[in-house]
N, C-alpha and C positions, 0 to 999 in steps of 0.2 A: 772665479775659478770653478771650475766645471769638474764635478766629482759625480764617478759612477756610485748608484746604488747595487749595493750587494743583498742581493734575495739568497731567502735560504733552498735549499735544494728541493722541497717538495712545491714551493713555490716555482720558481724554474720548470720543475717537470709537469704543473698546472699549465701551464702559459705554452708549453711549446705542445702535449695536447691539443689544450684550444686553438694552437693558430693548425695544426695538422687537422684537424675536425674541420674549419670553417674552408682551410683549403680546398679538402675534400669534397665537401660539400657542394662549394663553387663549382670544380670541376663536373662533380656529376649532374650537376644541373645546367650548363652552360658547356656539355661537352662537344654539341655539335659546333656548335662555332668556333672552340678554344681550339678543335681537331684541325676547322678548316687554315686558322691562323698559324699554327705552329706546321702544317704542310708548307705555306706560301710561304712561312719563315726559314725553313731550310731549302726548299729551293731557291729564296732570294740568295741567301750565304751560296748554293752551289752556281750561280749566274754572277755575281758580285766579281769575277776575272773578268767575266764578257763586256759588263757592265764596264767597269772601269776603264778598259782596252777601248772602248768605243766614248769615254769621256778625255783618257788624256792622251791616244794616240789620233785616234778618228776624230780631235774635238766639236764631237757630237755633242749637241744642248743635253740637259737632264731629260727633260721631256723624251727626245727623240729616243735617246740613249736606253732610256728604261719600256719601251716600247720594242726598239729592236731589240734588245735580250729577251722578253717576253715571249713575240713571233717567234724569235730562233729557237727557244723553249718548246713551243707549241709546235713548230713544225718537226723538231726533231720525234717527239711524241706520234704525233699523226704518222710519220716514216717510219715507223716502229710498230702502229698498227694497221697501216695501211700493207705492210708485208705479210701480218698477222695471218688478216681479211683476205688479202690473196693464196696464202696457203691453205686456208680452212676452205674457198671454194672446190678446190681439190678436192679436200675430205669430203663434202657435201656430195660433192658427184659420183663417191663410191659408197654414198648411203645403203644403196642396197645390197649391196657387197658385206657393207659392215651386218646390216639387219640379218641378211640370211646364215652367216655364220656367227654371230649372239645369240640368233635360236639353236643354234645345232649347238653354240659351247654349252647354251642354255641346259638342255637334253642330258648333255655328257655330266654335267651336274647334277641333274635331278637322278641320271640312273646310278652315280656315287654314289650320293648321300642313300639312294634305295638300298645299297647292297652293304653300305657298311653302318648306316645307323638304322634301317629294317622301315623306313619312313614311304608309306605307297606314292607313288606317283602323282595317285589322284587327289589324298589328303595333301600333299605337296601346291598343287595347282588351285582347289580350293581355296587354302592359305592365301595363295597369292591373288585369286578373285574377289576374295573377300578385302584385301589390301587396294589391291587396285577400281574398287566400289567406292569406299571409302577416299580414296584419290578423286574420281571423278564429280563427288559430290562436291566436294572443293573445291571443282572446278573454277568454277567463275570469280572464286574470291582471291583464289591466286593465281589468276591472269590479272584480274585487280592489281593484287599487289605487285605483281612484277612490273606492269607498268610505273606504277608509282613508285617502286624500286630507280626502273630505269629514269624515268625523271630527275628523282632527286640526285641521282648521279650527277648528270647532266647540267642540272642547277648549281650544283658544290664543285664542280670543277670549272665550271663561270668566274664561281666567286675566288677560286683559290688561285685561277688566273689574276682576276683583279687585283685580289689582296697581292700578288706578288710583283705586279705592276707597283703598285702604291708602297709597298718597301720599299724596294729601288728608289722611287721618286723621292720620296720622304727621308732617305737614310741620313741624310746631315742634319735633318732636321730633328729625328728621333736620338740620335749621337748628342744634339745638344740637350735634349728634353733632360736623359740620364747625368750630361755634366750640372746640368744645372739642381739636381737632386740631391750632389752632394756639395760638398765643401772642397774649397780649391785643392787643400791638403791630402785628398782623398783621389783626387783624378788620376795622378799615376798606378794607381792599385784598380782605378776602375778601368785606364785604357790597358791595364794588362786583362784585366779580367774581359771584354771586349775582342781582346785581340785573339788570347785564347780561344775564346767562344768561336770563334768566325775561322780558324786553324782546324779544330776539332773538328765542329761538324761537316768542313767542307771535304778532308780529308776521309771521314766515314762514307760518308755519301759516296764521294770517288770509290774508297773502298768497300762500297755493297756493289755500285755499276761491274768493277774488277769482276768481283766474286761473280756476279750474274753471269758475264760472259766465260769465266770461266765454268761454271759450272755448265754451263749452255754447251762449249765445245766437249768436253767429259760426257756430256748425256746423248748428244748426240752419235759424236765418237762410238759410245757403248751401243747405243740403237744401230749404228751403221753395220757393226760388227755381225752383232745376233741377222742382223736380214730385219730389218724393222721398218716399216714404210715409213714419208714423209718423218726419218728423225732430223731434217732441221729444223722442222718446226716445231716438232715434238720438243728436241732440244731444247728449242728458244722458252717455249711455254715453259718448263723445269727449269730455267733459270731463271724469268720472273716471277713465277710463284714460289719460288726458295726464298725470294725478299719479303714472304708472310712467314713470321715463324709457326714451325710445329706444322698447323693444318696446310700451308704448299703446296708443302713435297708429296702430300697424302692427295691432294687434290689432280698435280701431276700423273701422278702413279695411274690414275684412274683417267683420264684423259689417254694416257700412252697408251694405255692396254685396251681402252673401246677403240681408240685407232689402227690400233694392233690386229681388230680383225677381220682389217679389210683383205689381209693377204692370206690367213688361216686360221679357223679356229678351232688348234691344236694350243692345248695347255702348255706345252713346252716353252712356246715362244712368247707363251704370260707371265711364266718361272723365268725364262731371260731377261725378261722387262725389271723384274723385281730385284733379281740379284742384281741390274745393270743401276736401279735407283740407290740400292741396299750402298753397293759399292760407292757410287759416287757424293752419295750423304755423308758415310764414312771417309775420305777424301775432303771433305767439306769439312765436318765439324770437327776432326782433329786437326786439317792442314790449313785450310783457306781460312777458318775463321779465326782461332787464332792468331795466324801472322799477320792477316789483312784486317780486321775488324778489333778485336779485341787489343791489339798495339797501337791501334789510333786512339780509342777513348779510353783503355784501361778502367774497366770496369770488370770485379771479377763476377762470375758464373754464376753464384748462390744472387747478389743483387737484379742481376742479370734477368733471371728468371723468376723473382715474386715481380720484379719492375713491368714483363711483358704478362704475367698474368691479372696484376691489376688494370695496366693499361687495357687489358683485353675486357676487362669486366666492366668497366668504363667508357670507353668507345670503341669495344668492337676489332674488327680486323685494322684501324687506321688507328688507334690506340697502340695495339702490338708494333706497330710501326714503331711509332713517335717513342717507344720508350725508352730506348738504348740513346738515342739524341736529349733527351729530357733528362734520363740520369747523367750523363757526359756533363751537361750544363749546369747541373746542379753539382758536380763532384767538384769543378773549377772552381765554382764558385765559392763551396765550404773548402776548398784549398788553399782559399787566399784571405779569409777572416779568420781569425785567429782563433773568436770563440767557438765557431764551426767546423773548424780543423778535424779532430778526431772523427767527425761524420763523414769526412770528405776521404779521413785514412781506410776506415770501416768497408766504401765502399770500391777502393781500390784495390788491386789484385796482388800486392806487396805479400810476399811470403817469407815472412821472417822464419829463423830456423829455428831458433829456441828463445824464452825470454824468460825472465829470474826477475821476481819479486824483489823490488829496493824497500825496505820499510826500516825507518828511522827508530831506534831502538828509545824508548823516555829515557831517562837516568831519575833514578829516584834520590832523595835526601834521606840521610837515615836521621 
């Protein structure tokens, strides 16, 4: 007969510690590859329809099967920036357009800042000689690095194809590896727990796609209105960089507005850009992400946000990603083990209205 040991509670709080410390750890040490793996792992979950449809409708061998969702994957991608590539040669062809009115907004800057914080001109330009020296010297190490930037790009998205190839392939095989880890008794709890996993995240992902194009038609819409050059591209670009939290939309912002001045560079139409961002963020993070995002994985907002700052500390922009699928997977999971439970409640968005202390009163003997 199999009896659990009972540890006392600063024992317990040793132990779970240790295993959060050695987790950690792993992760930041092996974070570039764990990044590459958990991307191919939820794109396998958001392919895993195509996949199957091409297994028992098309009965397509595995091999072929996990090869065609692959390409269809990848081309869909390529389609997406190959329209990218085609609207930026646009912008590239009114370079000078944009150049000559950046130095005139340029100008209209330098002589604000002259008139209301008393800063000459020439100490202004200075400033920015002495900056732009200091750029040049660097020159070479960051053309360096950009290359090597781009490269490794290049290379992690090879792998994260392959890896997502090889889920596919492998999926009944990895499905057994997990049955075979626990005990027969335990498989109904694991194919929930499984099945979950594979609802959740495919369901998010749908619901980030959602939100992009939504946010895409919104920002465009807003660009169309004010008089804003190329806003469907503009558009598009604010709705894929809204799926990097926090720095995106900032990133957006600043794309729309250097494109902004191919047509004039009159402040107005920078203050339209901003409010047209302002507004549709607002739109976003009270409307779209609640309904669409946060009702798929229910995860509240305080988790929410230490979960993408660590992941950001961690790995970077592909971190902030992966964090909100990473806590999802781990909330099921503490949802359906019993001693885990309470972890799994902590980090869900349940908002009870009041709660009152139950404490069992001793009774004394006199």
């Amino acid at each position: 007969m199999n009896e659990s040991i009972k540890l006392p509670f600063y024992a317990k709080l040793t132990c779970v510690l240790l295993i959060l410390l050695c987790i950690g750890a792993i992760t930041y040490i092996g974070s570039e590859i764990i990044t590459l793996v958990m991307l191919a792992f939820l794109f396998t979950v958001l392919l895993l329809p195509v996949h199957t449809f091409l297994l028992t409708k098309l009965r397509f061998p595995t091999y072929l099967a996990s090869f065609v969702s692959v390409v269809f994957f990848v081309l869909c991608i390529a389609a997406i920036l190959a329209f990218l590539s085609y609207q930026i040669t646009d912008i590239a062809d009114d370079f000078d357009v944009i150049k000559k009115n950046s130095i005139s907004f340029f100008n209209n800057i330098q002589s604000y800042i002259h008139e209301k914080f008393q800063i000459s001109i020439w100490e202004q330009k200075k400033y920015i000689e002495k900056v732009t020296n200091d750029s040049v010297q660097n020159g070479p190490g960051t053309l360096g690095t950009a290359i090597g930037s781009l490269s490794d790009i290049l290379f992690n998205s090879m792998l994260v194809v392959v890896f997502t190839f090889l889920f596919l392939l492998y999926k009944t095989h990895f499905i057994l590896f997990l049955a075979k880890l626990f005990n027969n008794e335990d498989h109904a709890k694991l194919k929930d727990i499984v099945t979950q996993i594979k609802i959740s995240i495919n369901n998010y992902i749908l619901g980030l796609i959602f939100e992009m194009f939504v946010v895409s038609i919104l920002t465009g819409l807003g660009l169309w209105i004010i008089g804003a050059k190329y806003f469907i591209l503009l558009g598009l670009i604010t709705g894929i960089l809204n799926l990097i939290p926090y720095i995106g939309i900032m990133i957006a912002g600043i794309v729309t507005i250097l494109s902004s001045l191919t047509g004039t560079p009159d402040i107005s139409i920078i203050i339209s850009i901003l409010i047209v961002n302002i507004v549709v963020q607002l739109i976003d993070n009270n409307i779209l992400v609640p309904l669409i995002i946060n009702s798929k994985v229910e995860i509240n907002a305080l988790v929410s946000i230490i979960g993408i700052i660590i992941g950001g500390g961690i790995a970077g922009i592909s971190g902030m990603f992966l964090a909100i699928p990473l806590l999802a997977i781990l909330k099921i999971i503490f949802d359906r083990i019993e001693s885990l439970e309470p972890w799994g409640y902590v980090m869900g968005n349940h908002m009870p209205k009041r709660f009152t202390w139950r404490i069992k009163k001793l009774k004394t003997e006199n």
